[in-house]
N, C-alpha and C positions, 0 to 999 in steps of 0.2 A: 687503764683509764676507762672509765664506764663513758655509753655513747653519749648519756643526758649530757655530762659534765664536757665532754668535745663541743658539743653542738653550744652550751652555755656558754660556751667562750668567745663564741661571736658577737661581737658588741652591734649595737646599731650605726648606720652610715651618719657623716658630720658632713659639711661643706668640704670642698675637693682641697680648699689650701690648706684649712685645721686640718684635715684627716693628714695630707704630706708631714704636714709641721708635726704632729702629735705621734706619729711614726717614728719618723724621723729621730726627733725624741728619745723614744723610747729605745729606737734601735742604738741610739748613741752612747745610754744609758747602760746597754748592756756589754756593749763593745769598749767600754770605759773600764769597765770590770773584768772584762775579758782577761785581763793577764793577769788578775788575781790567783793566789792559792785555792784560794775557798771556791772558788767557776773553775779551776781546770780539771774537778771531779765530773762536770755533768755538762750534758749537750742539751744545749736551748730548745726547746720544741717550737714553740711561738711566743709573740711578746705580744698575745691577743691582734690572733687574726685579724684586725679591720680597721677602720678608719680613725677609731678612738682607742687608743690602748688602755688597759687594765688598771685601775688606781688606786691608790689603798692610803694607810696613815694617815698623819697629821694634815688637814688640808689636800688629800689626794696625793703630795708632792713625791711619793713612790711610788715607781712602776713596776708593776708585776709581769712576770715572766715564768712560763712551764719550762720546767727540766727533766731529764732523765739523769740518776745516778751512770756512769759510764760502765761502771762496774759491777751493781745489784739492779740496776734497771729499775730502783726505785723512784715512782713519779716524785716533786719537789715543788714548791713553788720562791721563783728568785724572788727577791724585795732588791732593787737599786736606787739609790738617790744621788741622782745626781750634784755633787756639787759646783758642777764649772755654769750650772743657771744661777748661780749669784755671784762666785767669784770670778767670773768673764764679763759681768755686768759695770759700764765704767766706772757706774758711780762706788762701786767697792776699794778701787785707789784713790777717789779725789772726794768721797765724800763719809766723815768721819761714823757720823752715827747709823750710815748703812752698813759700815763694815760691822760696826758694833752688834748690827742685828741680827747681820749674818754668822759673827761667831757665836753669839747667845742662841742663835737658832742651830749650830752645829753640839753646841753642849748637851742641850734641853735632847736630842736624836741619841747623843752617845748616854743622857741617861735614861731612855726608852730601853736600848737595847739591855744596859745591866739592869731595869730593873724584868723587864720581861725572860731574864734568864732565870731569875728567881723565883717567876710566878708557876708553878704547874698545878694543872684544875684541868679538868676535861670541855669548861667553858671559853679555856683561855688559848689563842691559839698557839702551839707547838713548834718550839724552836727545834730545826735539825741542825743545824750549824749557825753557832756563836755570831755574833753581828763583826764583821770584818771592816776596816777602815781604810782605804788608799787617799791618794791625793786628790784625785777625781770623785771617788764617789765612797759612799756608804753601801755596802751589801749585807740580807741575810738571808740565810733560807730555812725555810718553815715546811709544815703540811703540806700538801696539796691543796687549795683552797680553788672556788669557780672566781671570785672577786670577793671585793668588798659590798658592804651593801649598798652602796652608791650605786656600783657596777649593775648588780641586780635588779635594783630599783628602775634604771631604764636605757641600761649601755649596753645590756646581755640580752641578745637572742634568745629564744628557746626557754626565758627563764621565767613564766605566767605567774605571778605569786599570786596564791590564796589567800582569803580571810585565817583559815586554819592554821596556814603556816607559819602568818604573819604570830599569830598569837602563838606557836608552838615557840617560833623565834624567839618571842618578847619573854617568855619566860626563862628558857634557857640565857640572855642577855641578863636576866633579872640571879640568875642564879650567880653568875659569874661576879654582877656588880655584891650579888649579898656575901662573895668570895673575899671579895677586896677589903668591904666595910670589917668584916669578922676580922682581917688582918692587920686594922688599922689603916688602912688605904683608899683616899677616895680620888675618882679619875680625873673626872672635871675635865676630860678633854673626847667623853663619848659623843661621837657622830655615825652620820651613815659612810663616813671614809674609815674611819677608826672600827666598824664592829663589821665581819667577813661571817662569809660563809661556806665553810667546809667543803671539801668533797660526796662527804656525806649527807649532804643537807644541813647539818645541823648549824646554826649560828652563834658566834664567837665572837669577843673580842680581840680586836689583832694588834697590829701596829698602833700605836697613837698615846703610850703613855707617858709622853713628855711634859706634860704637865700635871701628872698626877704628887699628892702631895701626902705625907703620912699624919697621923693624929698630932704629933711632936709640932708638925708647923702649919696648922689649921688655922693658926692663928691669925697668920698672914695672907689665908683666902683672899678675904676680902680685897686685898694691896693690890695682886698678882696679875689681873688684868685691864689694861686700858684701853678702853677700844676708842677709836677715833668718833668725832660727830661727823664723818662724812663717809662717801664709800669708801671703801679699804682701797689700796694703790695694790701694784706687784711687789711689794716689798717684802722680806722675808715674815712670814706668819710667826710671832713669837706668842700670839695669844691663841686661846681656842674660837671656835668656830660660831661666832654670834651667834649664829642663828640655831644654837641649838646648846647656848649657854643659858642656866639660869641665871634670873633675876637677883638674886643677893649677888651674886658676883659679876655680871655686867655691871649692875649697879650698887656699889658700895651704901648708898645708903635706904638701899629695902632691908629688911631685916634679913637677919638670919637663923639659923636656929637656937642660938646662945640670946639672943634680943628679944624676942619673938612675943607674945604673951602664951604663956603655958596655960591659959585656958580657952585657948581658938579652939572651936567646935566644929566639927566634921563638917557641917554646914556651908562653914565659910570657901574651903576649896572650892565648894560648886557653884555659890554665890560670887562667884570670884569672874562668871561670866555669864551670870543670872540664869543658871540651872536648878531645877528642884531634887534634892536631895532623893534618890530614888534604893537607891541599892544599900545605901548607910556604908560608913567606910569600918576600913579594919584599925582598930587600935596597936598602937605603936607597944612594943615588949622586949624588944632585943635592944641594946645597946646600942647607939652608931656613934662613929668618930663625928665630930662638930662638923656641919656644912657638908656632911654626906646626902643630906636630900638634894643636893645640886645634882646628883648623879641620877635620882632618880626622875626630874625636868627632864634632863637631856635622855633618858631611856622613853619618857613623852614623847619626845618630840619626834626620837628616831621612829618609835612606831607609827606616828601621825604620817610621816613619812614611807611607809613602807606600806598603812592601808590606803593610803592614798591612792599606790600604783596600783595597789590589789584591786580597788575598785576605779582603776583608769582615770581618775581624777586629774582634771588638769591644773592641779594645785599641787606645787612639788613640797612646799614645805609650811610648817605653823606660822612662820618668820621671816617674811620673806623680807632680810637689811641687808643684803649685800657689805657685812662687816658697820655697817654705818650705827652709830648708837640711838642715833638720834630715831631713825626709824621705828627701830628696835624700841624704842621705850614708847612712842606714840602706839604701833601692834599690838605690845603687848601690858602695858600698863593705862596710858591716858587714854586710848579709844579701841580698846580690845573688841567690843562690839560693833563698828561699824565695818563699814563695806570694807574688806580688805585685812577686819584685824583679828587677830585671834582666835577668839571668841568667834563671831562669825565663821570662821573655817572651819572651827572642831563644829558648829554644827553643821556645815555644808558636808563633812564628812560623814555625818549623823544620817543626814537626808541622803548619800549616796550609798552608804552602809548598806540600808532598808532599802534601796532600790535594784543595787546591784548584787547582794548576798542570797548562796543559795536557799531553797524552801529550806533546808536543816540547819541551816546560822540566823535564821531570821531572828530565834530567839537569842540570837548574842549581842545584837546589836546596843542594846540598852547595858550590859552588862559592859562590853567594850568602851562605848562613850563615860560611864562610872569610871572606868581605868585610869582613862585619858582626862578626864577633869580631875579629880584627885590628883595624879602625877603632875598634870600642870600649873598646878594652884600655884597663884604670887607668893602665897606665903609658905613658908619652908616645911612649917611645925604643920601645916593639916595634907603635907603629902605622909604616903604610906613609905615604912622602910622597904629595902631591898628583902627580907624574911618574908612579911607581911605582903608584899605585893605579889611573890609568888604565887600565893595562897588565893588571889584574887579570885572571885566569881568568875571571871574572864577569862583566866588559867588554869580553873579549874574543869574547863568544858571538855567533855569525854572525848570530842577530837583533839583537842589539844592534847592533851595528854596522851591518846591514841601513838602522836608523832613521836612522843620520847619518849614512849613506850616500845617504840618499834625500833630505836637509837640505841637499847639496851638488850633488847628479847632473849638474847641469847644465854643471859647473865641473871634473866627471872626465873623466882624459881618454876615446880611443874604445876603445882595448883593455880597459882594466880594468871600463869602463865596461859592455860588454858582458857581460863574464865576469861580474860582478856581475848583470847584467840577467838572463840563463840559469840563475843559481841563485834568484833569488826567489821564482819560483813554489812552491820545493819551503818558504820560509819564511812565507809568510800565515797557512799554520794558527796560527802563533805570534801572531799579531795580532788583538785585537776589533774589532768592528765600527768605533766609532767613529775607532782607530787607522789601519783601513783608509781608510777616509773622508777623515781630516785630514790625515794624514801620508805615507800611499803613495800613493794614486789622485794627486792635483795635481802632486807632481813626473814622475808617469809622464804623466800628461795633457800636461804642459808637452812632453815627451820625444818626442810624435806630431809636433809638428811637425817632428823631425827625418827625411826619407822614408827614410833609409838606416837605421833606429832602427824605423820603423813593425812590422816583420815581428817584430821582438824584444818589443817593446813593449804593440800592441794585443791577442795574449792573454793579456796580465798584466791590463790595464786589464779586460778583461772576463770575468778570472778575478776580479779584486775586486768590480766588478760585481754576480756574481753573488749575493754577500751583504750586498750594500746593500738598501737601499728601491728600488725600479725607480724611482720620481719623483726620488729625491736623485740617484740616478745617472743619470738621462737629464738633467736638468739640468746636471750636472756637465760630461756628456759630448756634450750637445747640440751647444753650439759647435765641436768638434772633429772631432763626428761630417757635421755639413754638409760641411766640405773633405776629409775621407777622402771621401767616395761620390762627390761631386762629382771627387778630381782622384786617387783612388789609381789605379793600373794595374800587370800584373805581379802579383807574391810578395804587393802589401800586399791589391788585390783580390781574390786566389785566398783570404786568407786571412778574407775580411770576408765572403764570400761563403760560405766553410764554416763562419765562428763566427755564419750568421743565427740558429739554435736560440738561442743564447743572448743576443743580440741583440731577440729578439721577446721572451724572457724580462725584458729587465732596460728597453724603452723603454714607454711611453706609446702608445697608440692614435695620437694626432696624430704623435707622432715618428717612427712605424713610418710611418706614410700619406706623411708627406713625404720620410721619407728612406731607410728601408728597399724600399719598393715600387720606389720609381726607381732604386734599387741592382742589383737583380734585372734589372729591364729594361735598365739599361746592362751588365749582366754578361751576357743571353743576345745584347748586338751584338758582344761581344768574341770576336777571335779565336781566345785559347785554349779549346780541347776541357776546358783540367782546368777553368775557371772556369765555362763550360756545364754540366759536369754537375754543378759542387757548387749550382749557383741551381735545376735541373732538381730535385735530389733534395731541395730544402728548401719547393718552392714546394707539396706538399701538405701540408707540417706546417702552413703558414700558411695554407689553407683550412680545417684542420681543426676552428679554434677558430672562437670566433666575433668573432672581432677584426678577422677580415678581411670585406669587405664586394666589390659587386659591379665596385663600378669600379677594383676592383684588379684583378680580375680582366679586364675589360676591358683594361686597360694589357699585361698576362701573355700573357696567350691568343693576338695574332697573332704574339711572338716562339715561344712553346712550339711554335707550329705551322709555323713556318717552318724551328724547329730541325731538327722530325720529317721534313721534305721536304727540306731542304736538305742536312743533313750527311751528310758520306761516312764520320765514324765511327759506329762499331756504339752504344758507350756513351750518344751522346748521346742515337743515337734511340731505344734502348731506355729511357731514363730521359727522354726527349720523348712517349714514346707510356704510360709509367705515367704523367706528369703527368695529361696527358692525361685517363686512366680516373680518376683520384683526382678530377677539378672536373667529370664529366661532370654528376652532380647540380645542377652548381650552373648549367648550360646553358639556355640558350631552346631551343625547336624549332627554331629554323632554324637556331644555331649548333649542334647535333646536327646535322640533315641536312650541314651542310656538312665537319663532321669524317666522318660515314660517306664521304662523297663521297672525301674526301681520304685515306681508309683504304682506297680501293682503289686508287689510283694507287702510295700506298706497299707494297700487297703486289704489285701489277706488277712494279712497278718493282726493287723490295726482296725475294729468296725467301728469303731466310735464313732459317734454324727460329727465332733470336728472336725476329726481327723479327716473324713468322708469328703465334707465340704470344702478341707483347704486342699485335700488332693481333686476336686475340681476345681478348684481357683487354678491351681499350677494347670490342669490339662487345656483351660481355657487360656491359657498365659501360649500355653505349647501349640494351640491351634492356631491361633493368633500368628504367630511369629514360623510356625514351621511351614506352613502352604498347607491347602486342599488336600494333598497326595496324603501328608502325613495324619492330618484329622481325619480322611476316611479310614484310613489302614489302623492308626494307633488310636488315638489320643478319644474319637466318639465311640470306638467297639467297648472302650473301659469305662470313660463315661456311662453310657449306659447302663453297663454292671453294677455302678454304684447306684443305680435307684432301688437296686434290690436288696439294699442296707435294711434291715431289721429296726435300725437304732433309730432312722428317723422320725423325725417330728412332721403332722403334716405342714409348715410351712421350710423344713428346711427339702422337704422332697419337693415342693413346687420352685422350691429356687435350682435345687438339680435338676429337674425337670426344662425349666426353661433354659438355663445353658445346655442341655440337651436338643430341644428344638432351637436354639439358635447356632447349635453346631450344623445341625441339618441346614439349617437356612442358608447360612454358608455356603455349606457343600452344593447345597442346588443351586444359589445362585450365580458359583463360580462355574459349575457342569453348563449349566445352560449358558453363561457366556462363553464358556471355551468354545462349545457345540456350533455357538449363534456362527461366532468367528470363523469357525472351518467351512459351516457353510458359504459362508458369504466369499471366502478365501475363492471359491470351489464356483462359487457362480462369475465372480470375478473374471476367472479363467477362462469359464464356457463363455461370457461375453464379452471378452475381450476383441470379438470383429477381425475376423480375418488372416488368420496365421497364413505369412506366405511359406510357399515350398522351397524359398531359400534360410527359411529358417533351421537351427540344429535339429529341428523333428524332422526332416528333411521332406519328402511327397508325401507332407500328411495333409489328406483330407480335410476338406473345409469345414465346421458345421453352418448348419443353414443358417441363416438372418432371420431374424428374431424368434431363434431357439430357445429353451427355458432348459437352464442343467438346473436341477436340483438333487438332492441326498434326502427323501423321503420316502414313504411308503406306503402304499396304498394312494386314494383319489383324494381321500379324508383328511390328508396330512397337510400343513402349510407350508410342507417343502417340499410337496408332491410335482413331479412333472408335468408342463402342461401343454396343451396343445399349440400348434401355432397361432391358432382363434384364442388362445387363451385359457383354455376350459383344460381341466388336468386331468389327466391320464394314469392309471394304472400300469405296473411293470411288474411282473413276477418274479417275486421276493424269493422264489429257492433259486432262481438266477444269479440276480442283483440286489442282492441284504447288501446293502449296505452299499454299494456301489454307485457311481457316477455315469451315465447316460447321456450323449451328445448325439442328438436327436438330426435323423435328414431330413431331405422336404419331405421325403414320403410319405402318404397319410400312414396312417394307422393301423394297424392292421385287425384283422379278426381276430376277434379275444380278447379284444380292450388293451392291446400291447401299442406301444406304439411304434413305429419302425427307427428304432437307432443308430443302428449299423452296428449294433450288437449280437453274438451267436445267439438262438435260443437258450432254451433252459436246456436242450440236450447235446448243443453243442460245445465243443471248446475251443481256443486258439491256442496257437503255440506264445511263448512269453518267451525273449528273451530283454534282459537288458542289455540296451545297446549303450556305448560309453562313451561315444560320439556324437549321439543326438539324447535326445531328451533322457534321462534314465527312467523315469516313469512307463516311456512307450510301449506297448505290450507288440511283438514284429511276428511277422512270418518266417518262415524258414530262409526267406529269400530278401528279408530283412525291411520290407514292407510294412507298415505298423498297421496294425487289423483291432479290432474288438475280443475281447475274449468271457468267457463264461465265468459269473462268476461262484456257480459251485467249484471252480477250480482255483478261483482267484478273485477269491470276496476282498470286495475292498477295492478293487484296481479299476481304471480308467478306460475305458472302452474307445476309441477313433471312431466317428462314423464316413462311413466309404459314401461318395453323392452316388450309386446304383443305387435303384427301384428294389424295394424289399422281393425276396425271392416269397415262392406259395405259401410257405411254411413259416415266412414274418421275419427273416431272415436278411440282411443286407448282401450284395455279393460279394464276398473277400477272397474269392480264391478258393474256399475251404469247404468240404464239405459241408454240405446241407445239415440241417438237426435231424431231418427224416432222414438223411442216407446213414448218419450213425446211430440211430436209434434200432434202424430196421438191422443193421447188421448188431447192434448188441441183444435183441429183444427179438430178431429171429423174424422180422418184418410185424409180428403179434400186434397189430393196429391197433387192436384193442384196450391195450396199454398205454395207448397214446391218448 
């Protein structure tokens, strides 16, 4: 069972006692028949989930019920009539002429079902099992059907009718009745209980031929129904449904088509409710049984009915007499045009038509209203037959036909079949959602399995798609969608590989992971260049969201890259090397390293200016996203290289050029923030105020109060060291390159040095790290932390000792002087000093 036709079945809610009562009902009705032969093949599914159960036939007075075959799990739909609602009623033993009505109304049911066994037409609905009789109740079962058109009209959930459908409806109901008339048969019992609607969409008539009569006894039309001058009672319905019988047979003495005057002019139907003749009608050709235009009134009126709901009208019917005749003749004969009657409604329908019909039915509206006054002319003789109304301006409109076109598809032949196929897309608009859903998407779905059909087909299917629910249509299209990816090749792949946009729009996360990813990936091993670059140009939309995930990418990545190296067209690799830059974010470092790696082989190998330019777009993607470290080392040394491209233009070398100076930019401005940082890290420390000697650097010296540490060079630098006064100091850079300086009170000493507590330039200290106190500390042997030189240990941290600098500019640490190791490596040679 398709989801539309589930969700259809939910009728709309009634007041809390009807919906029990109407339940109730219906559940009774099924459980009455319960011990039947004919119900103990199949299990009930529901008897219409909801408040108001399902109705159908003569008067509604059957309730519809889903079944399952028990044995082929064929769906079903039960028909039950209950009889113990009239014969539990008391007036059946004490009062003569009810019981009368009720066994005349059991007769007129039992010959419904023989004659509907007789009838088969693909308009007519479908007996599965013979109509069954118990003592309780009447049973049959038929098709699967959603309901009747009542149901539809405004008891079914989920079921939105269109203008289109409406009209695809009324033909197909017009087909069936021009079934009847060819056989000699005319209804006279058609309402919106009497004509259903498929599982398929398509519209039938069903249950309700109880009153139909053959040409043999046409003649007693006229006798056959009496309807009261007041509201109908609950008594058993043995007539048909006023409000949607014609005029010669409500009333005996309007004419009928045997009376009539044979030269009534087309005119007259529309003057019939002071209409101008606009459309001109169709002349009558076929033959009909006597008083078969009663059939086509009541095909009127149902449709009056049905675009009523289509445009939300709060007008449920042409006629509204609740069985009462009297009404009924005032409505529709003595004051059709006033407030309330006829005539007034078909145009209030008129004016909702034109208001509520899409921009592409606008032009039906006048052709529709043509329909509807013709078919409901008082007079017999200037309605159109069931032939001729087919043929209508109104049924002939390309959506209409669109629908039962799409009823058959499978059974047209290939030319027409085609031509039909190439205009559909331009008629969707004309269709709602749910139309789109039940009745176009499954014979198009059915239509993929055809591969000479795929190319015509799949973007119709995923133009419907696109206004579905993405869940209802990946369902739909799941199944179909596994053997397209799997086995299209050619025209149907090139074209599944350019509808992926809409594709990632209308599947499910799972659906996309299992069948869309693999699609991609079988589409970058194919041979064709057009199917490469349409997967190439789609594969960054699908990183962009966040639906895709890493092991998609994984699956993508070594075809993208092979694409980029391997092909000898320009387009691919240009649209290989954007992929590329679009998923560089979403890389490891090593797969970055290895695209840089492989982005110089392809500007080697490759000088074209495109090619040039999109391997800087990726290096600039790569600088971006890998840090500093990797754009000075990789990604600007190649850069560069490419300005030395022959091929360019000068503006595409001013556009490498500027992502060249803005990889510099970068670079410098990340170096001098890291730089800024260390510094400040580094004075942070020096003034931090006071380290005690119970800290882990254990008796480490003080530095003075308000000392300046700085990491510059020279007096010129702005992180040059400076005096206690403020004014900065020089320190001797083959010493301390690079080094850190923690300055005593001591002035300065000769030579522009200042006294630190640092060795000279000719001194050293011993270093060890110690792993109990600071690790940085540079100790003495005796584990003392001292200053140390730093031609021995550029870079390291010096202690300043609070002693008075020694002669030689020297702090006192213990250690030998710079002059006592100089003099013993240089031989005392002062001179050298």
């Amino acid at each position: 069972m398709s989801d539309w036709l589930a969700k259809a079945r939910l009728k709309a809610s009634s007041a809390a006692s009807s919906a029990a009562s109407a339940l109730s009902s219906a559940a009774s009705s099924v459980a009455s028949a319960a011990a039947s032969r004919l119900l103990a093949k199949y299990d009930v599914i529901d008897c219409g989930n909801s408040a108001t159960p399902l109705q159908g036939g003569v008067h509604g007075l059957w309730m519809i019920a889903h079944a399952r075959n028990t044995k082929t799990n064929q769906e079903v739909s039960i028909w039950t009539f209950d009889k113990r609602k009239y014969t539990s009623d008391p007036r059946y033993n004490k009062v003569q002429s009810y019981k009368s009505a009720v066994h005349t109304l059991f007769d007129i049911i039992r010959r419904d079902g023989s004659l509907m066994a007789k009838l088969i037409h693909p308009r007519v609905l479908k007996l599965v099992e013979p109509f069954e009789e118990t003592a309780a109740s009447f049973t049959v079962v038929t098709e699967p059907v959603v309901g009747s058109l009542h149901d539809v009209c405004g008891n079914v959930r989920e079921f939105d009718l269109g203008v289109a459908e409406v009209l695809a409806g009324g033909v197909q109901l017009a087909q069936a009745i021009e079934f009847l008339h060819t056989a000699g048969l005319v209804h006279r019992g058609i309402s919106p209980w009497t004509c259903v609607v498929a599982e398929d969409g398509s519209w039938k008539l069903g249950l309700g031929f109880v009153y139909a009569k053959t040409s043999v006894e046409a003649d007693e039309l006229r006798d056959a129904f009496n309807f009261p001058p007041h509201d109908a009672n609950d008594g058993p319905p043995i007539h048909a449904q006023l409000a949607y019988t014609a005029p010669e047979l409500a009333h005996p003495s309007q004419p009928n088509a045997s009376t009539a005057a044979a030269a009534a002019t087309p005119m007259q139907s529309l003057m019939d409710f002071g209409i101008d003749n606009t459309m001109g009608a169709v002349p009558s050709t076929v033959a009909t049984p006597p008083d078969a235009a009663a059939d086509i009134f009541s095909l009127g009126a149902v449709m009056f009915r049905a675009l009523s709901s289509a445009c939300k009208s709060q007008t449920t019917e042409l006629i509204s007499c609740k069985g009462n005749a009297a009404t009924y003749r005032r409505m529709l004969l003595d004051a059709p045009n006033s407030t309330g009657g006829a005539g007034a409604r078909l145009h209030e329908l008129r004016n909702l038509l034109a208001r509520s019909g899409s921009a592409m039915m606008n032009d039906a509206n006048e052709p529709i209203f043509d329909l509807l006054s013709n078919a409901l002319s008082q007079n017999p003789s200037s309605r159109p037959s069931a032939a001729n109304l087919t043929r209508h301006p109104a049924f002939m409109r390309p959506e209409t036909q669109a629908l039962g076109m799409l009823d058959n598809l499978l059974a047209v032949e290939t030319v027409p079949k085609v031509q039909f196929l190439q205009s559909l897309a331009g008629l969707l608009p004309a269709f709602n959602v749910r139309v789109k859903k039940s009745r176009v998407l499954p014979p198009l779905l059915d239509e993929l399995r055809n591969a000479n059909m795929q190319s015509i087909v799949l973007p119709l299917v995923l133009e419907v798609g696109q206004s579905l629910n993405s869940n209802d249509f990946s369902a739909a299209f799941r199944p179909h969608l596994a053997s397209l990816c799997s086995n299209a090749t050619g025209e149907s792949l090139l074209l599944l590989c350019s509808n992926v946009p809409r594709l990632q729009n209308i599947l499910t996360d799972q659906a996309m992971a299992q069948y869309l990813i693999p699609l991609l990936v079988r589409g970058c091993s194919e041979s064709d260049v057009r199917v490469h670059v349409e997967v190439l140009k789609h594969i960054p939309g699908i990183f962009s969201t966040q639906r895709s995930n890493y092991a998609h990418l994984q699956m993508l990545l070594p075809q993208v890259k092979r694409l980029a190296l391997e092909t000898t067209a320009a387009s691919v690799r240009v649209n290989a090397l954007k992929t590329i830059a679009s998923v560089m974010p979403h890389l490891s470092k090593e797969e970055m390293d290895g695209i840089i790696a492989m982005l110089g082989a392809i500007a080697d190998h490759d000088r074209s200016s495109a090619t040039a330019l999109c391997v800087a777009g990726v290096l600039e993607a790569a600088s971006k996203s890998g840090g500093i470290e990797r754009e000075c080392l990789s990604t600007l040394p190649l850069l560069i290289t490419l300005l030395a491209n022959k091929s360019l233009s000068l503006s595409q070398f001013e556009t490498l050029l500027s992502l060249v100076n803005g990889s510099i930019q970068r670079v410098s401005n990340a170096r001098r923030k890291e730089l800024k940082e260390q510094a400040d890290v580094q004075r942070t420390i020096s003034q931090s105020g006071g380290m005690n000697t119970t800290s882990s650097f254990g008796s480490m010296p003080q530095p003075a109060l308000g000392a300046t540490m700085t990491a510059g060079m020279g007096a010129a630098d702005p992180f040059a060291p400076a005096m206690p006064s403020g004014a900065p100091v020089g320190f001797g850079t083959a010493a301390y390159a690079g080094g850190i300086g923690m300055p005593s009170r001591a002035a300065p000493i000769a030579g522009g040095q200042a006294s630190t507590g640092l060795p000279s330039a000719g001194g050293h200290g011993g270093f060890r790290i110690n792993q109990s106190a600071d690790p940085f500390a540079p100790v003495t042997s005796s584990g003392a932390p001292v200053g140390f030189g730093t031609t021995t240990y550029a870079g390291g941290i010096g202690m300043p000792s609070q002693a008075a600098p020694s002669a030689r500019g020297q702090a006192s640490t213990g250690l030998p002087s710079a002059g006592d190791q100089l003099a013993n490596l240089l031989g005392n040679n002062n001179t050298l000093m």
